[in-house]
N, C-alpha and C positions, 0 to 999 in steps of 0.2 A: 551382540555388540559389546566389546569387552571395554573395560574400563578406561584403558590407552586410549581408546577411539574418540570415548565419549570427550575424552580431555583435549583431541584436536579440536574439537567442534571452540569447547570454551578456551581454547589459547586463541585460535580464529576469533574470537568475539573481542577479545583482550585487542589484536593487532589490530582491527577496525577502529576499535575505538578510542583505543591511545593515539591511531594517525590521526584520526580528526581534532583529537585532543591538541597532537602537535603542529600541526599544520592549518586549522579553519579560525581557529579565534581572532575574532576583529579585535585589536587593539587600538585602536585608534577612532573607529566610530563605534563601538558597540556591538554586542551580537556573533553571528559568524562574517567571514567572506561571503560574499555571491556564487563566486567562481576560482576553480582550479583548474589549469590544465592537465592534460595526461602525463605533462612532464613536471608535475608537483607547480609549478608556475603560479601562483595568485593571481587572479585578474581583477585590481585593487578597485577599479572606479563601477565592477558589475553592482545591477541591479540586485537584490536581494526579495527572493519570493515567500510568500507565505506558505505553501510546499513545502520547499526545503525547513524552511524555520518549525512548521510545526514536525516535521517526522523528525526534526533531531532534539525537540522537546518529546517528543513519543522516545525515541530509541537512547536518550542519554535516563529519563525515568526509566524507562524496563533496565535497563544494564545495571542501575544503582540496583534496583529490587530485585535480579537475579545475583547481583554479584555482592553485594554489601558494600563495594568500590566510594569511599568519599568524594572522589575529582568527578567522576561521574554524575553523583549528586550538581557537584557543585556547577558542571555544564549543565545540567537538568534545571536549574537555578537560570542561570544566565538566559538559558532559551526563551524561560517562562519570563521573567523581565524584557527582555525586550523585545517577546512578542504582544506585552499588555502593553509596552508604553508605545510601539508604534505599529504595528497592525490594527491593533483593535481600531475600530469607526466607534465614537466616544457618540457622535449625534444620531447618526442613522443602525446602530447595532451591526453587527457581523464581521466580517475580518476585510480586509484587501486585499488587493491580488500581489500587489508587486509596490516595492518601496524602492527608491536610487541609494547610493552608499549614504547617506547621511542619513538615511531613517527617513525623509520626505516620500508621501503618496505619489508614486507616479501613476499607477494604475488603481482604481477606485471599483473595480466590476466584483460583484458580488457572486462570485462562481460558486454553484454549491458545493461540488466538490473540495473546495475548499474551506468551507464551513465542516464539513465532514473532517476532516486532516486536522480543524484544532481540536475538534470533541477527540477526538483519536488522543492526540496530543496529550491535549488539558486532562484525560482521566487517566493517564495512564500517570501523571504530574501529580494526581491528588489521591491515586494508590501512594505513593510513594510520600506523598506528606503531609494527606487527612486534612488538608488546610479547606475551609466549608466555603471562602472565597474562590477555591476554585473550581470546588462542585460547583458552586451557582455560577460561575460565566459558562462552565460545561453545559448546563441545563438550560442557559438562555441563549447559547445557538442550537441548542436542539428544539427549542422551542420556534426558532426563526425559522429552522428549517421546514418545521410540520406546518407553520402558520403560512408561510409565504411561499415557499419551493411546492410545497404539496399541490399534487391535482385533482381537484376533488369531484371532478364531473366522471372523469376517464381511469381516476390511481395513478399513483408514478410521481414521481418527482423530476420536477424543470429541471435545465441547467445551469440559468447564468440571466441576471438581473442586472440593472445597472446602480449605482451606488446609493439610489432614491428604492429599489427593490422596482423600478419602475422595469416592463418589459427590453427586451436588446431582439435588436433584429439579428447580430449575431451571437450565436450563443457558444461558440465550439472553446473546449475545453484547451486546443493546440491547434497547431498550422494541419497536423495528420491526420484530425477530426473533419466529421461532418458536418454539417451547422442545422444540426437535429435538436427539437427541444426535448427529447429524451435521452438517455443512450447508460448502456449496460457499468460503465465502468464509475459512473457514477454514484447509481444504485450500490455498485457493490462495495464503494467506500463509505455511504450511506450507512450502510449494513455492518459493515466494520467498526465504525464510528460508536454506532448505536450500541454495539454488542463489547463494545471498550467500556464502555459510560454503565450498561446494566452491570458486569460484572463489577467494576467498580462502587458502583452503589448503586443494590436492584431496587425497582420498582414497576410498578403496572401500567405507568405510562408507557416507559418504556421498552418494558417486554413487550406491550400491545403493539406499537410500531413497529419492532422488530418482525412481529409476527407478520403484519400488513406486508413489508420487505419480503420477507422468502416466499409471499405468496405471489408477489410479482416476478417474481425467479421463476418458481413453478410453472404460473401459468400463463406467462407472458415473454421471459431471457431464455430462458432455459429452450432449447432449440430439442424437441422430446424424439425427433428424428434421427438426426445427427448426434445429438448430445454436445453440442457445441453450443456458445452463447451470442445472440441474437447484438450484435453490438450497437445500432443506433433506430430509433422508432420514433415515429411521430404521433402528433397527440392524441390518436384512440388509437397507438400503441401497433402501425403496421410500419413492417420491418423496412428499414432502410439502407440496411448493410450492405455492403459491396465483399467483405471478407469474414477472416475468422480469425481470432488471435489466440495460437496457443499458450504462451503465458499466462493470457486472463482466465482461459479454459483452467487451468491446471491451481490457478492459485485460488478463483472463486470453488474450486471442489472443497477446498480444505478450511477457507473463510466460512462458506455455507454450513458447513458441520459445523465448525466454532458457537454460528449464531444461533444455529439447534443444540449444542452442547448447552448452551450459556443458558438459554430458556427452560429447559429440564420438560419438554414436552413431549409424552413416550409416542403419542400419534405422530408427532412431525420429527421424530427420531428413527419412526419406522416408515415413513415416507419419502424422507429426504436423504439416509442410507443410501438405497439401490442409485438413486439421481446421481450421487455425489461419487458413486463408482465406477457410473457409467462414464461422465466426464471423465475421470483419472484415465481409465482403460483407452477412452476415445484418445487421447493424448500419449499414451505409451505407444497403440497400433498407429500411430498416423504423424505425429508429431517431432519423434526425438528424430535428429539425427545421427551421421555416420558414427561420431565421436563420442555417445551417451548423451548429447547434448539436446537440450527442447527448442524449436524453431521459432523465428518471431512469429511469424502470420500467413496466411494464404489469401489474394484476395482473389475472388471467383467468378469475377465480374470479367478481370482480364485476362485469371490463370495463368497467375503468377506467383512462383513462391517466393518467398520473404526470406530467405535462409540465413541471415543475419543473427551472431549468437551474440544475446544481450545479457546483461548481467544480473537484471534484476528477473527475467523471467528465468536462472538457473536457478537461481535462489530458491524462488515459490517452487519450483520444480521440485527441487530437494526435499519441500517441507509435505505437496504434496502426494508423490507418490510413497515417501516414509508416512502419512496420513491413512493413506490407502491401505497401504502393508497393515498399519496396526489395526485396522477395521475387518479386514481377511486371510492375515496370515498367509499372504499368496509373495512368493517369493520374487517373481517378474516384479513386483513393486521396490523391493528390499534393493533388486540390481540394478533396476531404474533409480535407484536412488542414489547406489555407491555410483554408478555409473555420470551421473550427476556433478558429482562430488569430484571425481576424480579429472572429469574436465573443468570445473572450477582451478583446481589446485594444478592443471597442466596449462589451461589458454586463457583465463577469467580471471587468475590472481594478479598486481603487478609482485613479482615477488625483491624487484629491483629498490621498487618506489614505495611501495605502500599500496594500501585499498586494492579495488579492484576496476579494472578495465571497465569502463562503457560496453565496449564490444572486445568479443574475443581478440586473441592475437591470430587467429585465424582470418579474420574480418579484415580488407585491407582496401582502400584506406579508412583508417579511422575519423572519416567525417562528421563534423559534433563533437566528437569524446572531449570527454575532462573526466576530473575525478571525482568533483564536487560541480553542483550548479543547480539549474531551478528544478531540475527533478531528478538530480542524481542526489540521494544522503545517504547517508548509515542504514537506512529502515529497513530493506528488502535483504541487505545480503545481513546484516547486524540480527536480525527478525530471526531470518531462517536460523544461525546460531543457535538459538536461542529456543525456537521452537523443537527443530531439532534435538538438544538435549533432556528437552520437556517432553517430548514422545518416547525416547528410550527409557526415562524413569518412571515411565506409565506404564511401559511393556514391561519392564522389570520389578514393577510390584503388581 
């Protein structure tokens, strides 16, 4: 990868994040927008999620700490204010789900997942400013999560509590979910979460958790058949799933390596290795489509493909079969990945507007899309950037 190359990745990262720069700033109530449409459009009265607000406190700190960028800082700044002054739950701890444009609680459920998304957030916020106020709110919803989400009879962690931490008869994460009190993509933000905050500032609680995590991967997600991941399980952990989603497949290969990177453990380095190949491999042979592109989902229940190309699973895509490549030098990975890339920059970019598509311009019609909204931000295609350039300068020394 010659030096040209590496410099689209970071001019790509630049374009991200100056559009959000130019386009999402609430002036008027604080914070970002809620929503944008595919046609740059602001949808002024949308609600505003704790989602969105925590990955653009995660992706404006990484951009400041990859880039030295002051305005970056200073939306990294913004996010973290006014995700303390109004997400946070001041009496019962943890964050909310969803706020209306004034900053008021509309929605009060304590999803864990989204406890997960501010730890993500807030330490990637206290790499960048060593501020010990915000280690400790990091470390006091890590602490909610192991005390309250945790199951301690079965393992695993719940999904979704109501604002007292009291049980929810429903628990689904979205309308597209099942109403499982477990399920895989939770865990794997968990694990994300968890492996943001160690590197940030390690310690042995920490790591211990972590470790607990990839053990539930191993020996409970992780589908050792297929090599695909087990998406929703009920409470002694028997499968629930109806499908398989290759995005998740493709992006928890290179996540799970992270949280074995991050622990420096040569046993669960040499265990979790071959796991985290075989997924990648599983998703090169079965996954990409005609155009180099990774597929949403298959579900198996009805056998039906999903062939919708979305923009956040090109992204992990990109990051993990370039993961893959640097693990074995096998070249099918390397083209997997230009290949990737190049339908990004052909159906996934808007090159008109800015950011990127919801769904390709293949995809028609664009039911849903916007540009920005409760789970469209910066993180996934802003991440990949970034990761991206982080694996070539590893390959290259």
């Amino acid at each position: 990868m010659s030096e040209h190359q590496v410099a689209e990745f970071r001019a790509e990262l630049h374009h991200i994040a100056n559009w959000w720069l130019e386009n999402t700033l609430d002036e008027k109530h604080g914070g970002f927008v809620g929503e944008i449409s595919v046609d740059n459009i602001p949808q002024l009265e949308a609600d505003k999620g704790i989602i969105l607000n925590s990955r653009i406190l995660w992706f404006f700190s990484e951009a400041a700490l990859f880039s030295g960028n002051e305005q970056y800082k200073l939306a990294a700044d913004r996010a973290y204010d006014y995700l303390v002054k109004h997400f946070f739950d001041q009496e019962q701890g943890g964050v909310y789900w969803a706020l209306d444009v004034t900053g008021t609680c509309v929605n009060d459920r304590k999803q864990i997942y989204a406890q997960a998304f501010s730890i993500y957030g807030l330490s990637a916020y206290y790499k960048l400013t060593q501020s010990k106020d915000v280690l400790a709110q990091a470390m006091t919803l890590f602490e909610l999560i192991e005390t309250r989400a945790h199951d301690d009879v079965n393992g695993g962690y719940l999904e979704a509590f109501a604002r007292d931490w009291s049980p929810l008869d429903d628990m689904r994460l979205s309308d597209k979910d099942l109403n499982s009190p477990k399920s895989m993509n939770t865990h794997l933000h968990i694990l994300e979460g968890y492996t943001a905050l160690y590197i940030a500032q390690p310690s042995d609680v920490v790591a211990k958790a972590i470790k607990r995590c990839l053990m539930y991967f191993d020996e409970r997600i992780i589908n050792k058949q297929s090599y695909h991941l087990r998406m929703f399980q009920s409470m002694d952990w028997s499968d629930m799933s109806t499908s398989i989603s290759y995005g998740h497949d493709i992006e928890a290969s290179w996540l799970l390596w992270e949280a074995v990177e991050a622990v420096g453990d040569e046993d669960l380095l040499a265990h979790f290795k071959p796991l985290i190949l075989n997924m990648a491999n599983t998703i090169l042979q079965h996954g990409v489509g005609r155009h180099g592109e990774v597929l949403d989902a298959y579900n198996f229940e009805s056998d039906v493909l999903l062939d919708e190309r979305v923009w956040w699973v090109q992204a992990e895509a990109m990051v993990g079969f370039l993961n893959a490549y640097h693990l074995t030098d096998d070249s099918a990975y390397l083209d997997a990945f230009q290949n990737a890339w190049s339908f990004v920059k052909t159906y996934q970019k808007d090159n008109e507007h800015g950011e990127w598509h919801w769904l390709s311009t293949l995809d028609s019609p664009h039911v849903g899309d916007c540009k920005i909204g409760f789970w469209k931000a910066p993180y996934h295609n802003g991440r990949a950037m970034m990761e991206v350039c982080k694996l070539f300068a590893r390959m290259a020394s």
